[in-house]
ZADO-1210 file (C-alpha; in nm, 4 decimals, padded with zeros to 6 digits):
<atoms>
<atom x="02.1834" y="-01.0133" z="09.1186" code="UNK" pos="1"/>
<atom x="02.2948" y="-01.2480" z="09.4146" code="UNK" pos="2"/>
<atom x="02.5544" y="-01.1487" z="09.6674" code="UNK" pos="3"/>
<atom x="02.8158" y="-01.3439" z="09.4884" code="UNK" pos="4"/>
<atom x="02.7467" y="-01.2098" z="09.1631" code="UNK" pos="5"/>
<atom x="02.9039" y="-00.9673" z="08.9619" code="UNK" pos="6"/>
<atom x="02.8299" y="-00.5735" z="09.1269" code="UNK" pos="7"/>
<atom x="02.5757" y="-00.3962" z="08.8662" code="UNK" pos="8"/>
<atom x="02.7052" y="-00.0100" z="08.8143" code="UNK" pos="9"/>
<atom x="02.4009" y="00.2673" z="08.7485" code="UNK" pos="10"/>
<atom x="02.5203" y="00.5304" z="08.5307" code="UNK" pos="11"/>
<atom x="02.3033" y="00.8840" z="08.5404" code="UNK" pos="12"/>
<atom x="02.1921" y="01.0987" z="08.2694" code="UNK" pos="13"/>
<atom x="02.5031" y="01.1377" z="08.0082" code="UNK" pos="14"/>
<atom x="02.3794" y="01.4274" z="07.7930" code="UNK" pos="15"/>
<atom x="02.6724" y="01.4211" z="07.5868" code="UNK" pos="16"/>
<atom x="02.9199" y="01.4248" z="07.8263" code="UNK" pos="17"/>
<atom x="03.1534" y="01.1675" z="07.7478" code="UNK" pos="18"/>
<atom x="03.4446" y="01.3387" z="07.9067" code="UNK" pos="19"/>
<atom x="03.2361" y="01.2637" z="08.2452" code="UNK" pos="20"/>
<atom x="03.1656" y="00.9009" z="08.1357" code="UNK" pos="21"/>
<atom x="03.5198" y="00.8171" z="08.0955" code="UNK" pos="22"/>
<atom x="03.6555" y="00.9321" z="08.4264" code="UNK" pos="23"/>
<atom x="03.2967" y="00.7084" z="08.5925" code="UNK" pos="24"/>
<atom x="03.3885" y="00.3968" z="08.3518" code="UNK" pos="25"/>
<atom x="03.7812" y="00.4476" z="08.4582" code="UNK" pos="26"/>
<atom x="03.6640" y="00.4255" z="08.8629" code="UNK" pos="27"/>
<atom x="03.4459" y="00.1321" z="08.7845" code="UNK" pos="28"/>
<atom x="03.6861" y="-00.0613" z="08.5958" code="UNK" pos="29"/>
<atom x="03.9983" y="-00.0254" z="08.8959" code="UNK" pos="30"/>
<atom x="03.7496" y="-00.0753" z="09.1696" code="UNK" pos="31"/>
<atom x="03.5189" y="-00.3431" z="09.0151" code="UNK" pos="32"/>
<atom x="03.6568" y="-00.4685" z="08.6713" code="UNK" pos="33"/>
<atom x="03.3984" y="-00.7388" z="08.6548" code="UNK" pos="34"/>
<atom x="03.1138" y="-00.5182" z="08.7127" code="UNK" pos="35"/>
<atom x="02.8041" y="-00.4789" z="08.4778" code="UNK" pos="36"/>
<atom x="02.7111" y="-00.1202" z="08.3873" code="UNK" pos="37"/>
<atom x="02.3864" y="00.0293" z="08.2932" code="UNK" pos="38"/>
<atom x="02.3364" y="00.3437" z="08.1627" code="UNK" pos="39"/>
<atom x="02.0085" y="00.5157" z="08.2671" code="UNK" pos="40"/>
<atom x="01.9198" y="00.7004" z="07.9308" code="UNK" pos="41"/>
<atom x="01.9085" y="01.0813" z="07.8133" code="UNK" pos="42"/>
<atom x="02.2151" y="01.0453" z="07.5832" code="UNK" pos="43"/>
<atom x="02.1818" y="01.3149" z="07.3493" code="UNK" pos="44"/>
<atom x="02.0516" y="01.7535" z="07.4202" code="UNK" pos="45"/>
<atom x="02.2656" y="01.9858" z="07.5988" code="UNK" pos="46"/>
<atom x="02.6091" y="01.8415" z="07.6135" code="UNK" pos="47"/>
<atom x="02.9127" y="01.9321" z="07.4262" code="UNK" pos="48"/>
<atom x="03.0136" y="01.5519" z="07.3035" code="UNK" pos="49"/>
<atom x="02.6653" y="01.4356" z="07.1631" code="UNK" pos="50"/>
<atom x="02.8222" y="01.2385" z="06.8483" code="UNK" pos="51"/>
<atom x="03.1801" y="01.1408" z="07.0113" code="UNK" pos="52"/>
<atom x="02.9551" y="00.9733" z="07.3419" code="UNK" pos="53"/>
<atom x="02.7037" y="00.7863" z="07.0975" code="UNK" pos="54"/>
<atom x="03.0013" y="00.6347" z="06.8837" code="UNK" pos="55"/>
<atom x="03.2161" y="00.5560" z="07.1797" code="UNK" pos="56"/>
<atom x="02.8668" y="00.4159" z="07.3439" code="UNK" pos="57"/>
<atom x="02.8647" y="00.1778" z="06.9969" code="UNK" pos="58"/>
<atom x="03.1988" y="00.0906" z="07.0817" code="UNK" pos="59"/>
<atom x="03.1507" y="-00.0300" z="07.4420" code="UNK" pos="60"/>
<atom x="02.8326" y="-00.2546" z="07.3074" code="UNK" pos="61"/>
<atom x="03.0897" y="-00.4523" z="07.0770" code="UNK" pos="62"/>
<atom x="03.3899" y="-00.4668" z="07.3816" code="UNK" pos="63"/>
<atom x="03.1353" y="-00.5834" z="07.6375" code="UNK" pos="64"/>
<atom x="02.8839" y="-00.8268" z="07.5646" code="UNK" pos="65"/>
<atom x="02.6411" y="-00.8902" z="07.8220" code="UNK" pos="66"/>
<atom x="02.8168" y="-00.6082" z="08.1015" code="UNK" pos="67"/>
<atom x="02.7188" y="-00.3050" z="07.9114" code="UNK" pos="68"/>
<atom x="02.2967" y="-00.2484" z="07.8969" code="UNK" pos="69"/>
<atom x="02.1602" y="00.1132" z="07.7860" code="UNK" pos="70"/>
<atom x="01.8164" y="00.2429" z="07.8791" code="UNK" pos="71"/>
<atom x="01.5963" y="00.4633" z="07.6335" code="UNK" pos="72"/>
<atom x="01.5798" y="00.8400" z="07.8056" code="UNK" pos="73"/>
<atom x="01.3041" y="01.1229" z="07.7314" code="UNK" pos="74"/>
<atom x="01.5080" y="01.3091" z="07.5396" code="UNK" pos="75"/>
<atom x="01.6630" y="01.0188" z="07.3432" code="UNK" pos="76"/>
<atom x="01.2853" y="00.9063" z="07.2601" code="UNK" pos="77"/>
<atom x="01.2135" y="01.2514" z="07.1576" code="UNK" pos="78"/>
<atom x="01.4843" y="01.2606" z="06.9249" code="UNK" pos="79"/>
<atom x="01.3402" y="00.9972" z="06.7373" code="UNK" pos="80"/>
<atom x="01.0219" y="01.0813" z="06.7516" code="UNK" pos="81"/>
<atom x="01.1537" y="01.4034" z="06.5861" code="UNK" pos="82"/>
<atom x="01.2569" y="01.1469" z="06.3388" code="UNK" pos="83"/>
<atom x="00.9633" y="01.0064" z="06.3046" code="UNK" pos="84"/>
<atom x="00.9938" y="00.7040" z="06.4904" code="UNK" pos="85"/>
<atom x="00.8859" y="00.4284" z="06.4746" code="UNK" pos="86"/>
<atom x="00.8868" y="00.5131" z="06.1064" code="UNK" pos="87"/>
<atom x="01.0950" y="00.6942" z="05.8866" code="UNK" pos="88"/>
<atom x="00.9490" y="01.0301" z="05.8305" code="UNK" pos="89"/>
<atom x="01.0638" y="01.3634" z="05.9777" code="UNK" pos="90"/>
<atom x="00.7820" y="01.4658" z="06.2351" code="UNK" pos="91"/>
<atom x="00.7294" y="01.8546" z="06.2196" code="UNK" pos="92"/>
<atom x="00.5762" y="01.8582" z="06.5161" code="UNK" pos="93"/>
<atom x="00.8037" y="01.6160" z="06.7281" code="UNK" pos="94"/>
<atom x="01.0894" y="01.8001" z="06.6272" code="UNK" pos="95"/>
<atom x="00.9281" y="02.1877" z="06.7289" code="UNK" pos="96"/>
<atom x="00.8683" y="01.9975" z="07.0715" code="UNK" pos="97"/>
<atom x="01.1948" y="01.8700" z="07.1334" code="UNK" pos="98"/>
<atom x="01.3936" y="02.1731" z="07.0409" code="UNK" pos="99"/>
<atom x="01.1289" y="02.4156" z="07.2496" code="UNK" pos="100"/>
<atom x="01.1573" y="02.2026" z="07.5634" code="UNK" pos="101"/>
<atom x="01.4325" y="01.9803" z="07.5888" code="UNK" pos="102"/>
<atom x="01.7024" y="02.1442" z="07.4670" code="UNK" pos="103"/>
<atom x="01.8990" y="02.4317" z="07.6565" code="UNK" pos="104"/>
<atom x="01.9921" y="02.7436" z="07.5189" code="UNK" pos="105"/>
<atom x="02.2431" y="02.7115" z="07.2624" code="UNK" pos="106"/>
<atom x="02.3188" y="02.3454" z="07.2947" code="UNK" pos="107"/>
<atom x="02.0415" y="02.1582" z="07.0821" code="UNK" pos="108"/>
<atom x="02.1460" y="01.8430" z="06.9086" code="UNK" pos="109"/>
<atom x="02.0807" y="01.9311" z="06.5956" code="UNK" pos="110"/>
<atom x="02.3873" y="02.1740" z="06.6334" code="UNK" pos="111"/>
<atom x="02.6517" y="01.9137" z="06.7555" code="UNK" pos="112"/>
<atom x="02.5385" y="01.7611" z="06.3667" code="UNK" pos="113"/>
<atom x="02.6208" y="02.1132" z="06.2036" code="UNK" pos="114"/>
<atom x="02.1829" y="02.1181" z="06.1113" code="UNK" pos="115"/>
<atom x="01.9580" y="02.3923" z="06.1523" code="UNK" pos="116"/>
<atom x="01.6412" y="02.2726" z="06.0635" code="UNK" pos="117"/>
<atom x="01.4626" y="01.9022" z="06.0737" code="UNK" pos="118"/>
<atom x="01.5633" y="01.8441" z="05.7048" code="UNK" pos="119"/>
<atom x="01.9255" y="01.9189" z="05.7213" code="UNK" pos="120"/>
<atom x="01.9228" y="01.7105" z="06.0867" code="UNK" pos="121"/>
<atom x="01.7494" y="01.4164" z="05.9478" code="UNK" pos="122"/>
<atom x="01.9735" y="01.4274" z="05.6418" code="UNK" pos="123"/>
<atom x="02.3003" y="01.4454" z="05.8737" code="UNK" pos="124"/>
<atom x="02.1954" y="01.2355" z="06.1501" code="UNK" pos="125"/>
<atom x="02.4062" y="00.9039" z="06.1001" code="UNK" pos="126"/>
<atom x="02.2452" y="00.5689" z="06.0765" code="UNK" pos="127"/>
<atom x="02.4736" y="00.3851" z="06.2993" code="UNK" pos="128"/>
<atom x="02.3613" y="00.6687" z="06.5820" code="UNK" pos="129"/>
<atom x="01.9470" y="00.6479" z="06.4961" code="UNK" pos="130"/>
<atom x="02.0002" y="00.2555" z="06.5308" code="UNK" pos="131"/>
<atom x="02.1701" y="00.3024" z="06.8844" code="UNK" pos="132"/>
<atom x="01.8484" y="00.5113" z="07.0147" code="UNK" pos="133"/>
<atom x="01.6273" y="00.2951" z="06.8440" code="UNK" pos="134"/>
<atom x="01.7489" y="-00.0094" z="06.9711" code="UNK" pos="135"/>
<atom x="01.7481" y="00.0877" z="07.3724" code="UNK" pos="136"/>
<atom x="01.5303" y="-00.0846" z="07.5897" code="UNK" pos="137"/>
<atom x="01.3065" y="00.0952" z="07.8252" code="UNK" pos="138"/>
<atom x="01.4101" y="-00.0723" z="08.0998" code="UNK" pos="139"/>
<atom x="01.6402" y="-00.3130" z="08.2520" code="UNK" pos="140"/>
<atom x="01.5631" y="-00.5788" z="08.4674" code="UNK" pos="141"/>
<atom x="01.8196" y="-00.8951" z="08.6158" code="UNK" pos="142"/>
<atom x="01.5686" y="-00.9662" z="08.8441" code="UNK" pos="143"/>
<atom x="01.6939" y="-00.7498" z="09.1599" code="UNK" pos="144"/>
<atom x="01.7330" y="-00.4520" z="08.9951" code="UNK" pos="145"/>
<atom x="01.5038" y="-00.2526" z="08.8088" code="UNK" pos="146"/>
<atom x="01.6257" y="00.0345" z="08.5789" code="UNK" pos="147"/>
<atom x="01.3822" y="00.3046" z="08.4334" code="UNK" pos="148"/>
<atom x="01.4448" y="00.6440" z="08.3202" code="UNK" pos="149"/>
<atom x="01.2077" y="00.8487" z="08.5728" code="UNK" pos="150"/>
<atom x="01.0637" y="00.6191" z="08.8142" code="UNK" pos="151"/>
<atom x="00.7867" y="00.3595" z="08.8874" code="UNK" pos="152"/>
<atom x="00.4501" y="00.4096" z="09.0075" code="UNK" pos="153"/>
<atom x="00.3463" y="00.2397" z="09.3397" code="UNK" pos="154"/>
<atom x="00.2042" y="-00.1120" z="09.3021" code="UNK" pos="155"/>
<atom x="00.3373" y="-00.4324" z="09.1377" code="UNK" pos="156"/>
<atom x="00.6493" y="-00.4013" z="08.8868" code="UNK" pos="157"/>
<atom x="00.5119" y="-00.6923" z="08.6953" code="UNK" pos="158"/>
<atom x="00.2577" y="-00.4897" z="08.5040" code="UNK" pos="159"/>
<atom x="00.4763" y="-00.1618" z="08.4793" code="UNK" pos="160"/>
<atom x="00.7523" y="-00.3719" z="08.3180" code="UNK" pos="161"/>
<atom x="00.5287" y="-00.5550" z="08.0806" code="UNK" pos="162"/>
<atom x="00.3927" y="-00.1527" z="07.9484" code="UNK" pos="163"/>
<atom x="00.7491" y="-00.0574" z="07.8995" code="UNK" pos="164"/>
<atom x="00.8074" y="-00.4468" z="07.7285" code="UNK" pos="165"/>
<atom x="00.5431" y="-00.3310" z="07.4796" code="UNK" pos="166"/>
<atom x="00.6938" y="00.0445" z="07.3970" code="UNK" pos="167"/>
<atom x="00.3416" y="00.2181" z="07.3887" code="UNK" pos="168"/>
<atom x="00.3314" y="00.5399" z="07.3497" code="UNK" pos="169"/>
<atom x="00.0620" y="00.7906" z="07.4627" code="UNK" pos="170"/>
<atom x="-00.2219" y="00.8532" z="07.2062" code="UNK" pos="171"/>
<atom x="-00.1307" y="01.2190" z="07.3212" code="UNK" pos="172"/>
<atom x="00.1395" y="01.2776" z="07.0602" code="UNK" pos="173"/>
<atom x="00.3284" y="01.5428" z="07.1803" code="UNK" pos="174"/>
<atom x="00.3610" y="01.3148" z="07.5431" code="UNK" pos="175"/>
<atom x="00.5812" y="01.0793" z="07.6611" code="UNK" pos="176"/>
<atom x="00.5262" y="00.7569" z="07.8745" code="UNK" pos="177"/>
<atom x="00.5504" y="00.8366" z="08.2298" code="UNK" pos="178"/>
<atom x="00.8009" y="00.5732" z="08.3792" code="UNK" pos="179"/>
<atom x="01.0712" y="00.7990" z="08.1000" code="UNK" pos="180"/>
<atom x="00.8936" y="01.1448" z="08.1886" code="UNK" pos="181"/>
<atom x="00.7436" y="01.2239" z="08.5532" code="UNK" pos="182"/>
<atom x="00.9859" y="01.3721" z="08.7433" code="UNK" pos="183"/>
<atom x="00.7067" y="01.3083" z="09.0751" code="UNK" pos="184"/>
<atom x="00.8490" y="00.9639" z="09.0640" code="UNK" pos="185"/>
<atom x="01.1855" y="01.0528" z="09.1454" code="UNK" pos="186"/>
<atom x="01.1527" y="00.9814" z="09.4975" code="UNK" pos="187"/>
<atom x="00.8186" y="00.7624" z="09.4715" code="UNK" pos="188"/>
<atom x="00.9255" y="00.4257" z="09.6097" code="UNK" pos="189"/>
<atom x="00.7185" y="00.1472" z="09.7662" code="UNK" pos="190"/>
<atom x="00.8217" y="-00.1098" z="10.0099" code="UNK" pos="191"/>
<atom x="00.6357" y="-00.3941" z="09.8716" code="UNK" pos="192"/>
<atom x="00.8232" y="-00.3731" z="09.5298" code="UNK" pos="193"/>
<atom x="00.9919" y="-00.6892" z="09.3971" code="UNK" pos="194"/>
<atom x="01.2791" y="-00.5226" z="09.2563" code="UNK" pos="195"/>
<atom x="01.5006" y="-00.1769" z="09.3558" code="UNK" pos="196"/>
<atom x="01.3997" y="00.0488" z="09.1279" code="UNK" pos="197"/>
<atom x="01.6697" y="00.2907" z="09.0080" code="UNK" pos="198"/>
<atom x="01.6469" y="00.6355" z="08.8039" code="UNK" pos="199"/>
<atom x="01.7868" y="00.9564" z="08.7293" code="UNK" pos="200"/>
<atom x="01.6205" y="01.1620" z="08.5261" code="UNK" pos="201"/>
<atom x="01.5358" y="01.4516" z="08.7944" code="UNK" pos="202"/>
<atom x="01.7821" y="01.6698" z="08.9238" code="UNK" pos="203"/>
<atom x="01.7445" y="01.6878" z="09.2859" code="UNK" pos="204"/>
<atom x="01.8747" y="02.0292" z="09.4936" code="UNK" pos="205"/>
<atom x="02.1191" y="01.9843" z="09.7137" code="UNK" pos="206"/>
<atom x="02.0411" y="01.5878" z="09.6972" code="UNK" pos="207"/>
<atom x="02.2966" y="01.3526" z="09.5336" code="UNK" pos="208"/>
<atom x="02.0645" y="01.0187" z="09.5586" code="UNK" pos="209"/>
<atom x="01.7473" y="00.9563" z="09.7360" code="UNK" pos="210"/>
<atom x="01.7735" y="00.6330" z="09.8812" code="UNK" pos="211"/>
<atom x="01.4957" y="00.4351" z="10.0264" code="UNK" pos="212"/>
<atom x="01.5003" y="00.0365" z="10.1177" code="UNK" pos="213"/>
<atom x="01.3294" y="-00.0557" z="09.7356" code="UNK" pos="214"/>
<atom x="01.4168" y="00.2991" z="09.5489" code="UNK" pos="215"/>
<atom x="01.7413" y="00.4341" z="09.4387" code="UNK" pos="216"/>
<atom x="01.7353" y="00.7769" z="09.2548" code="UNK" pos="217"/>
<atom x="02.0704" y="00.9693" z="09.1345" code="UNK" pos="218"/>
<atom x="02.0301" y="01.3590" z="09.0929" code="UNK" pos="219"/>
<atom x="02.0801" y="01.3823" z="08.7457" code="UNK" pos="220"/>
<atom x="02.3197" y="01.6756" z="08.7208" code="UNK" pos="221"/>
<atom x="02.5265" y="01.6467" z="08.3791" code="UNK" pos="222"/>
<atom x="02.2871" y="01.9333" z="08.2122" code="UNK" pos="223"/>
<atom x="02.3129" y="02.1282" z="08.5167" code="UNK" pos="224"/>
<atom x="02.6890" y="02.1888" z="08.6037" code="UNK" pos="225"/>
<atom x="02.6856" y="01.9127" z="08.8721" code="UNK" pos="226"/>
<atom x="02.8461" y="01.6297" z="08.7530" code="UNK" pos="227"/>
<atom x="02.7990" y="01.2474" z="08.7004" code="UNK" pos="228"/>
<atom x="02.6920" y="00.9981" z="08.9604" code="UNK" pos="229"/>
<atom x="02.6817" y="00.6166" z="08.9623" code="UNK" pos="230"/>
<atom x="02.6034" y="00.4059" z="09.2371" code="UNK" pos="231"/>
<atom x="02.6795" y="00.0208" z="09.3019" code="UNK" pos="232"/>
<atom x="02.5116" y="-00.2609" z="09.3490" code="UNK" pos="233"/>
<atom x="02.4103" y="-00.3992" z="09.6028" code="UNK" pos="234"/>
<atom x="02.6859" y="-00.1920" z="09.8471" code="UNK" pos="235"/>
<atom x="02.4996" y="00.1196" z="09.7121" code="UNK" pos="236"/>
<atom x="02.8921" y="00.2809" z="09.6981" code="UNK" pos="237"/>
<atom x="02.8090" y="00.6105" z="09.4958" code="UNK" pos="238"/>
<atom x="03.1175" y="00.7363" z="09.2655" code="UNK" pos="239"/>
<atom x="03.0912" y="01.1014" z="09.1642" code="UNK" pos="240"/>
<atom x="03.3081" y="01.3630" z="08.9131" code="UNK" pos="241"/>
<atom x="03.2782" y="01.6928" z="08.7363" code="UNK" pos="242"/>
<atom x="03.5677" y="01.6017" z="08.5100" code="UNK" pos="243"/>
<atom x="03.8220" y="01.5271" z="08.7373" code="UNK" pos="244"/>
<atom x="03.9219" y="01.2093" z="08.8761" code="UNK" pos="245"/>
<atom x="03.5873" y="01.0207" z="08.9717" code="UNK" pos="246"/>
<atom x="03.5706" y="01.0294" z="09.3479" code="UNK" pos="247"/>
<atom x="03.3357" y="00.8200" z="09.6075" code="UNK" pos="248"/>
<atom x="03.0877" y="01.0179" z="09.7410" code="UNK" pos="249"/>
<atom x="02.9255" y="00.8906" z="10.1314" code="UNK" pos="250"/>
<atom x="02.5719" y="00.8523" z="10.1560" code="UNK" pos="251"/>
<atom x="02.3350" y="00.7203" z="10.4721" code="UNK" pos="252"/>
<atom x="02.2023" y="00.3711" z="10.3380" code="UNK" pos="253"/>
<atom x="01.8632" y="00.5002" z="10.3986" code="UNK" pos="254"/>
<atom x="01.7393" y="00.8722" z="10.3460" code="UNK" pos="255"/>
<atom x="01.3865" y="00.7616" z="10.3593" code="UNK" pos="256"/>
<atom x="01.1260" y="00.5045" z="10.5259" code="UNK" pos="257"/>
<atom x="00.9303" y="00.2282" z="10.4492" code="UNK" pos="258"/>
</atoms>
C-alpha cells in the first residue's frame, strides 16, 4: 500500500457478531468509502449471529471485488477440521476438541445450526457456509501489510508466508499452526520485518492495540463483552463499538520499541 493508495481497514475477531460488523463497516464506508477491508478470521463460536454474519460475509465477497479479503481464524479452521477438512468426513475427534475448548458455555456453533451432535451439525451445516471457511486464505499480504490470525515469529516474513501459502498443518492432529494459534505472538514484533504485521486473535487486558513500528495487534474482544476494533492503514486511526455507533478510539503511534 503506497501513501496515495486506497487506506486498508483491519477488522478483529467477528465471532458471530454481525450486529458489531455493521456499525465498523458503516464508520469505514462514511470516513473512507474507497477503503479495502480485511477481516482477521475467527468467524464462527460464541456469538449470537454465526449463520446471519457468514451469509452477509458471502454477500460482501460478491458487492466488493478486490476491497473485501477474509483471513482463516483458529476457530474457523477447527470447524472444519471438525468436518473433516480437507476431506469430507466428520472427524470425531476434531469435533470433541473444538466444542471442549473453543467454544464458551452455551454458545457452540453447532447450536446457532439447531445440531447437537457432529452428525446432525455436519448434516445441517450449509454448503455455501463450509465453502466460505474453506476458501479463506491464511494470510493476506499487498506487500506493506501483512495479515495473520495470531502473529509472526521473529525473522524474515518471506518464509513464514510461504508455510501459511502451503496450508500445512501440524502432524499433531489435535494442533493448530502457530501463526493462527499462539497467543505469545500477540505482541512479538521485530523491527527488521518487511511488512507490518497485523493480528487479533488475543484479547489483551486493559489494552485496545499494541502498537510497535512493524507490529499492529487489536485486543480481540467480541467473545469477551468488549467490543470490535479496526484500525487503518497507514494513519493507524483505530474505530471501536459495542453496538452502538462505531466511535474512534486515540492511541500513541507507538506503545512499544524497536
Amino acid at each position: 500500500m503506497t501513501a496515495t493508495g486506497p487506506p486498508l481497514v483491519a477488522i478483529g475477531d467477528l465471532h458471530g457478531h454481525l450486529d458489531l460488523f455493521e456499525r465498523v463497516l458503516e464508520r469505514i464506508d462514511r470516513e473512507a468509502p474507497d477503503a479495502r477491508i480485511v477481516t482477521l478470521g475467527d468467524y464462527v463460536d460464541n456469538g449470537p449471529q454465526i449463520q446471519a454474519l457468514l451469509d452477509r460475509l458471502i454477500a460482501l465477497q460478491a458487492e466488493r471485488p478486490g476491497r473485501f479479503f477474509r483471513i482463516i481464524g483458529n476457530h474457523d479452521l477447527a470447524l472444519l477440521r471438525a468436518l473433516g477438512w480437507p476431506g469430507h468426513v466428520p472427524d470425531r475427534a476434531w469435533y470433541a476438541c473444538w466444542s471442549a475448548r473453543y467454544w464458551n458455555p452455551g454458545l457452540g456453533t453447532a447450536d446457532a445450526y439447531e445440531a447437537h451432535d457432529l452428525a446432525s451439525f455436519a448434516a445441517a451445516f450449509p454448503a455455501q457456509h463450509r465453502r466460505f471457511l474453506s476458501d479463506l486464505r491464511w494470510f493476506f499480504d499487498d506487500g506493506e501489510i501483512f495479515c495473520v490470525h495470531a502473529g509472526l515469529d521473529v525473522g524474515p516474513i518471506a518464509p513464514q508466508r510461504a508455510a501459511l501459502e502451503r496450508t500445512t498443518l501440524p502432524a499433531e492432529p489435535s494442533f493448530m499452526p502457530e501463526a493462527l494459534r499462539d497467543k505469545g505472538r500477540a505482541t512479538r514484533h521485530d523491527p527488521d520485518w518487511e511488512r507490518v504485521a497485523v493480528s487479533s486473535h488475543t484479547h489483551l487486558p486493559g489494552q485496545a492495540i499494541f502498537s510497535a513500528p512493524r507490529r499492529v495487534c487489536l485486543s480481540a474482544t467480541s467473545d469477551h463483552g468488549g467490543g470490535l476494533l479496526a484500525v487503518q492503514f497507514p494513519e493507524r486511526r483505530c474505530w471501536w463499538t459495542d453496538g452502538g455507533e462505531a466511535t474512534e478510539v486515540r492511541f500513541p503511534a507507538v506503545w512499544a520499541s524497536g
